[in-house]
C-alpha positions in Angstrom: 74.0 106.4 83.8 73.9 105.0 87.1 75.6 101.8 88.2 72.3 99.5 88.9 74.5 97.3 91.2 76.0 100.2 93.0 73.9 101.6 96.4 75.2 105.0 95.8 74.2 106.2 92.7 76.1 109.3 92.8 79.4 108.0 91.9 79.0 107.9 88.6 78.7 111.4 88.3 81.6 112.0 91.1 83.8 110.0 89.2 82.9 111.5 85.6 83.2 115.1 87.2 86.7 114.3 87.6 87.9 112.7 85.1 85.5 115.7 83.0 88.0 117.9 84.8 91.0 116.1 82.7 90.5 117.5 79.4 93.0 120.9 80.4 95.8 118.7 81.5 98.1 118.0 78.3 101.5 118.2 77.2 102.6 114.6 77.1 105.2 113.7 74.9 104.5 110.8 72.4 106.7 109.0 74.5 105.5 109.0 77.5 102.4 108.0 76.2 104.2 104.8 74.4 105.4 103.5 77.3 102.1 104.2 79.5 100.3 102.2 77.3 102.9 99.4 77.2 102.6 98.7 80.5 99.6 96.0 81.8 97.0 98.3 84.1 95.5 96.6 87.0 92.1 96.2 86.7 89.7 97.9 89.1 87.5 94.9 90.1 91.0 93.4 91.8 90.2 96.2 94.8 87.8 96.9 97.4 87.4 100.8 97.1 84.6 102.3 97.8 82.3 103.1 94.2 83.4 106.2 92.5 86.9 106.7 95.4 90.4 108.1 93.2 92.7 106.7 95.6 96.4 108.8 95.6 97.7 108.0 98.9 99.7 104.9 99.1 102.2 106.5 100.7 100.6 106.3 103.8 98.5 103.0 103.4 97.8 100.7 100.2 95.1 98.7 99.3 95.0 95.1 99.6 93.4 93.2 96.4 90.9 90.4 96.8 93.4 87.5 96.0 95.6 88.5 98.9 92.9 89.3 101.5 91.6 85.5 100.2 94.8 84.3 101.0 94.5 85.9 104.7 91.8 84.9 105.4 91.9 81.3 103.8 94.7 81.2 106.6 93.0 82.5 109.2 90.4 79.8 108.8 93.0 76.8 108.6 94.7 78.5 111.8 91.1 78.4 113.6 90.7 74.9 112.6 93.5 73.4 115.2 94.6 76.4 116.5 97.7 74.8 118.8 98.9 72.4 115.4 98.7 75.4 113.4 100.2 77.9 115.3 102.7 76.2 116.8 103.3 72.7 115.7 104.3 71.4 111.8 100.6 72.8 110.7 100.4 74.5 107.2 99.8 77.9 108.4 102.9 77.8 110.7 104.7 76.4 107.6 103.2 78.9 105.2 104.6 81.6 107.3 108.5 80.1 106.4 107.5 80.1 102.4 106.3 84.1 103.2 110.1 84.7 104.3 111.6 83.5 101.2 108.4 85.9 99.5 109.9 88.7 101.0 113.3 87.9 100.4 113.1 87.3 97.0 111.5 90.7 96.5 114.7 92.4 98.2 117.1 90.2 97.5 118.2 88.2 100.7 117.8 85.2 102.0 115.4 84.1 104.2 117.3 83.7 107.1 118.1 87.6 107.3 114.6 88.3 107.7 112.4 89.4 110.8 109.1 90.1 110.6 107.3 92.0 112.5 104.5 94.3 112.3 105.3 97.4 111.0 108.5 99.2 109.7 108.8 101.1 113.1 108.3 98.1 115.2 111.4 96.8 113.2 113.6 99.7 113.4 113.0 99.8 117.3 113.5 96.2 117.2 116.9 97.1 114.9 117.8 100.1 117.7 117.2 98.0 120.7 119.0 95.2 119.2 122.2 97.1 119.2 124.7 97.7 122.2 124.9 101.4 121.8 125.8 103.2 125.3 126.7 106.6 126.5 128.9 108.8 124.5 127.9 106.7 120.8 126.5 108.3 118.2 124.0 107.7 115.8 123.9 110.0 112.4 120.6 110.9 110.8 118.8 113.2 109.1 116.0 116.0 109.9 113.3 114.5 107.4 113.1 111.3 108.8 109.6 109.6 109.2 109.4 109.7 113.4 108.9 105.7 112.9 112.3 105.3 112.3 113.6 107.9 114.6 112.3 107.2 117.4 114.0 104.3 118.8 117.0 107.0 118.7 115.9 109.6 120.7 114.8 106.6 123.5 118.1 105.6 123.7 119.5 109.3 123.8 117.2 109.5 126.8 117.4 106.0 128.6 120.7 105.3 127.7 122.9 108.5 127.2 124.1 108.3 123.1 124.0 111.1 121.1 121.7 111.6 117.6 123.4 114.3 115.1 120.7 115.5 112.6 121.8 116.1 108.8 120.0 119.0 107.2 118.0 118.5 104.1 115.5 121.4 103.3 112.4 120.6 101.6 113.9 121.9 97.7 117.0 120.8 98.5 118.0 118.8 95.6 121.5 118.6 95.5 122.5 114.9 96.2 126.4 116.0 96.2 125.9 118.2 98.6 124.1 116.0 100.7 126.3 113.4 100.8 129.3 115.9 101.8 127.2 116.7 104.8 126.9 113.0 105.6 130.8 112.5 105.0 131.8 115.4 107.2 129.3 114.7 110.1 130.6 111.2 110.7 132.9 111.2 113.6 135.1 108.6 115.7 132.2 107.9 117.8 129.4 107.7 115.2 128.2 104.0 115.6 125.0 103.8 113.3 124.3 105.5 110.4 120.4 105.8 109.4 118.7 107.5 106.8 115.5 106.8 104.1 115.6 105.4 100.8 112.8 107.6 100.0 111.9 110.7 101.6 108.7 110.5 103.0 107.8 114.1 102.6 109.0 115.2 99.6 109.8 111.7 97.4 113.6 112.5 96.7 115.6 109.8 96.7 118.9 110.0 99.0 122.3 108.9 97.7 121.7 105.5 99.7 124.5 103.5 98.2 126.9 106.2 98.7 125.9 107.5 102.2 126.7 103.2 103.3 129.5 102.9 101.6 130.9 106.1 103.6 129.7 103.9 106.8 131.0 101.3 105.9 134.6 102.4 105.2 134.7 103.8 108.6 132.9 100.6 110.2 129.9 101.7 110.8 126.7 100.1 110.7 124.5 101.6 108.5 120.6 101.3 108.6 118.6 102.3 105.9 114.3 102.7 106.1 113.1 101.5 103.2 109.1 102.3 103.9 108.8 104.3 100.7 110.7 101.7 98.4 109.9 98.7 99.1 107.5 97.6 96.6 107.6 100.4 94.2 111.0 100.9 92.9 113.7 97.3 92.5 115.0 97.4 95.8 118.3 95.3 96.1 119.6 95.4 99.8 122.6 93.5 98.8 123.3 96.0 96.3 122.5 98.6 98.3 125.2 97.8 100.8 123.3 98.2 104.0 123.9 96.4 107.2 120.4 96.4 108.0 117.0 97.5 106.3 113.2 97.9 106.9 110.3 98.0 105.0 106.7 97.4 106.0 103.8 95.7 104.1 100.8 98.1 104.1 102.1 100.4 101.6 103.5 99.8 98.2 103.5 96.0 98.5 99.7 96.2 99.3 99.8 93.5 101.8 97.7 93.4 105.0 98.1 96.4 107.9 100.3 95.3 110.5 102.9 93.9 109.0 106.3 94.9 108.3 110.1 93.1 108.0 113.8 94.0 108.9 116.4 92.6 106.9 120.0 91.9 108.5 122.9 91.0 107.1 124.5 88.1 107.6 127.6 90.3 107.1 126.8 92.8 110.2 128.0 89.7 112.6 126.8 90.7 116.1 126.2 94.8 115.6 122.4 94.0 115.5 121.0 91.5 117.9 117.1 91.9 118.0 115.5 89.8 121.0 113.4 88.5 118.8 116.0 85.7 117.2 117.4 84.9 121.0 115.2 81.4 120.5 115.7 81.2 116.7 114.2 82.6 113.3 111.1 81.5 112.7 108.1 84.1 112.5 106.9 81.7 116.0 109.2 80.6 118.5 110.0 80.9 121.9 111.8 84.5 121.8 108.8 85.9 119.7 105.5 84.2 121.1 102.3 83.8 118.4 102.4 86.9 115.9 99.9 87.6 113.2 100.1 84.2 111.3 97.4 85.2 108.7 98.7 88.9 108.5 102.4 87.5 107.4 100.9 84.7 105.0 99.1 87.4 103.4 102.0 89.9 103.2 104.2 87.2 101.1 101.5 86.2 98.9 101.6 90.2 98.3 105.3 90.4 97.8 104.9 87.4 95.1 102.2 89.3 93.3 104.3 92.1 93.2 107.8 90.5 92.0 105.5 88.8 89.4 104.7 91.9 88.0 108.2 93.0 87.7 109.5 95.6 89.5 111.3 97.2 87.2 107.8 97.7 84.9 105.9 98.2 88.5 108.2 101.6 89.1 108.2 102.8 85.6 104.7 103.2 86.0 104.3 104.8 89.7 107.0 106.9 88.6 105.5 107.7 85.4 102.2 108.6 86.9 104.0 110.9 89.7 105.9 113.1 86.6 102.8 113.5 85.2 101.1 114.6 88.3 104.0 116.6 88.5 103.7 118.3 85.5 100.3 119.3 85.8 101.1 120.8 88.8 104.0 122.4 88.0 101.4 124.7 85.4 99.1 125.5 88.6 99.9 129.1 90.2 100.3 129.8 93.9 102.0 126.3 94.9 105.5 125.4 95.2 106.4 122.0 94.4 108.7 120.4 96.5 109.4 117.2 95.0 112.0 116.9 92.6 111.5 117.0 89.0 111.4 114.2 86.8 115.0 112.3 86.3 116.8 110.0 88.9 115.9 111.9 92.3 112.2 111.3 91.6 110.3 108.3 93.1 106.4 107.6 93.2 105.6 110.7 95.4 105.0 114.1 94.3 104.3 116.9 97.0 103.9 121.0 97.2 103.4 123.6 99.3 99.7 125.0 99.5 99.5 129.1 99.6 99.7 130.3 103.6 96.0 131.0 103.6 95.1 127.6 102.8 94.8 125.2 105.6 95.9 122.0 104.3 93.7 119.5 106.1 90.8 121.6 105.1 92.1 121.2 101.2 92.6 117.9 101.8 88.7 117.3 103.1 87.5 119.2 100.7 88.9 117.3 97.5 87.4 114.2 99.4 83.8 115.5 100.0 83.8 117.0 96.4 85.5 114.6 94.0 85.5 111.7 96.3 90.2 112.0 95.6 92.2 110.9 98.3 95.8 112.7 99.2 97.6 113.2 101.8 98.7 116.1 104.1 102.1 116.7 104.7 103.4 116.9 107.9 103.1 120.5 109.2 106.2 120.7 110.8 107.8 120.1 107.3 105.1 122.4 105.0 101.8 123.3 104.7 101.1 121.3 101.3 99.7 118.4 100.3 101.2 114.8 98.4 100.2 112.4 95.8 101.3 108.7 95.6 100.2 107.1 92.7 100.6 103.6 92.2 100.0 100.7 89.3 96.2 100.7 90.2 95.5 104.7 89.2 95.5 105.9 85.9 96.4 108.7 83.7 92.5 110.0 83.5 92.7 110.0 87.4 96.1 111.8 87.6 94.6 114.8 85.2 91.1 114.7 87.1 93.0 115.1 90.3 95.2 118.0 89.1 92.7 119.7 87.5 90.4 119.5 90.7 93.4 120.6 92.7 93.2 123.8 90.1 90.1 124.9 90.5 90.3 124.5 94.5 93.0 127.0 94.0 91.0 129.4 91.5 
């Protein structure tokens, strides 16, 4: 049947293709099943997709529902109304941009105070990098998966200013979270100043041993940074828990907020290590060290944050999560790729990735599930894999997961 209030009347039978494709994917336990229906689905009609589009890459970008685009633009509006009251003076939208601070906050556990927004999570770790008096001779301690964002700001300062960046190796099935923190403890020196590392691997979806990596910083007194690009807004993230000096997160992923934003949290407890110039005239989102940002854009990024603490986090990840194992198990049955992700249990997040055979090229896989069955993924990063990765969040559903995998099998075939 086609959609009479749909001008493309082909994605009905895009969409029914795929989900056709389902009925080979089984092997659920009972359980799984019990809590997959216990938890509230978002509705479809709270997105903007295109008719007939199986979204699985929120990884890289998520979608922003109607209520929070409202809320931007409602914003926007008031801002263009008295542009100079609003922007700068007492004016709502100025003051709505304080109350999307403590949004924020909330959903990481700080106070408001410790945040900086800004408008992505690699303009606040260069913002964290630049903010710190590192000179010749420091070091900084990372690892070789990083997301470039948040390694960048490094390698500047290894060239402008002199310092030093040792790498920690993590290969792409490399699992073993003892081991990995042993390399951490032994590569920390007498001149390692900053410490950084994910949350959440953005290639493969492991999580790292982030409480244990900081608390290794920290007994040696060193600031420890942590990128939190893949967690916030997906799994409970608790910086104060977590024991970081500093952490950043950006809003166009999981927390579905507008593109172009992002945040840094510092703690109040990292005294002068991080100085960003941003806070040289004070902490509001507009003052005099930061000029006029994206008012609208940060409004809309705490009513997102609210939505999402609403929800609960705790149900929110159980969810993701519980989509990505079953991804992963239908693509564990698949021959000819290797999955790279870990298996279901604590090292799993919302991301499930694999390697494609070698004489697949994995941007043409990648357009090719999009011009046939209208499914969006992602491709990693070559210089990591040639594969491909699925980030499922509360919007998908199981029929999408088993359509995708299923299409992802007969591409294979």
């Amino acid at each position: 049947m086609v959609n009479p209030e749909d001008p493309d009347p082909t994605w009905v039978d895009r969409r029914q293709l795929l989900y056709g494709l389902a009925g080979v994917i089984g092997g659920l336990s009972s359980a799984r099943m019990a809590w997959s229906q216990s938890i509230p689905r978002e509705s479809a009609s709270q997105y903007l997709f295109a008719p007939g589009l199986v979204y699985l890459n929120t990884a890289a970008l998520g979608p922003t529902t109607r209520s929070v685009l409202e809320r931007t633009l409602q914003a926007w509006n008031q801002l263009e109304s008295d542009p100079v009251m609003m922007a700068y003076g007492d004016g709502a939208v100025h003051a709505a941009t304080d109350t999307a601070r403590e949004q924020i906050a909330g959903l990481i556990n700080c106070t408001a105070d410790e945040l900086l927004f800004t408008r992505s999570a690699t303009s606040a770790m260069n913002s964290l990098a630049l903010g710190m008096n590192l000179s010749r001779g420091d070091r900084v301690l990372t690892t070789d998966v990083e997301h470039e964002g948040g390694t960048n700001g490094w390698f500047y300062l290894k060239r402008r200013a002199g310092i030093e960046v040792d790498l920690v190796t993590i290969g792409p099935t490399d699992h073993d979270v003892a081991g990995i923190l042993d390399r951490f403890d032994r590569a920390m020196t007498s001149e390692t100043r900053v410490v950084f590392v994910s949350q959440i691997v953005s290639a493969t979806g492991l999580r790292l041993p982030v409480r244990e990596i900081t608390g290794l910083a920290r007994r040696r007194g060193i600031v420890s940074i942590v990128d939190g690009a893949q967690a916030a807004g997906v799994i409970d993230v608790d910086v104060r828990s977590l024991g970081c000096d500093a952490y950043v997160g950006t809003g166009h992923k999981w927390i579905m907020g507008p593109k172009g934003t992002g945040f840094a949290y510092i703690s109040k407890d990292s005294g002068t290590s991080i100085q960003p110039i941003e806070w040289e005239q004070g902490k509001r989102f507009v003052c005099g060290s930061t000029g006029v940002g994206s008012l609208p854009l940060v409004i809309g990024l705490g009513e997102a944050a609210q939505a999402m603490k609403a929800r609960g986090m705790r149900a929110v990840e159980q969810r993701a999560v519980g989509l990505r194992d079953r991804a992963y198990a239908g693509l564990a049955k698949i021959p000819h790729i290797t999955l790279y992700s870990p298996p279901p249990g604590p090292l799993a997040s919302s991301l499930v990735a694999f390697r494609l055979p070698d004489a697949v090229d994995s941007r043409e896989f990648r357009d090719r599930l999009l011009s046939k069955y209208k499914l969006v993924v992602k491709v990693a990063e070559k210089r990591w894999f040639n594969g491909t990765r699925l980030s499922p969040h509360i919007f998908n559903t199981e029929s999408e997961i088993d359509g995708a995998v299923e299409a992802i099998r007969r591409e294979l075939a």
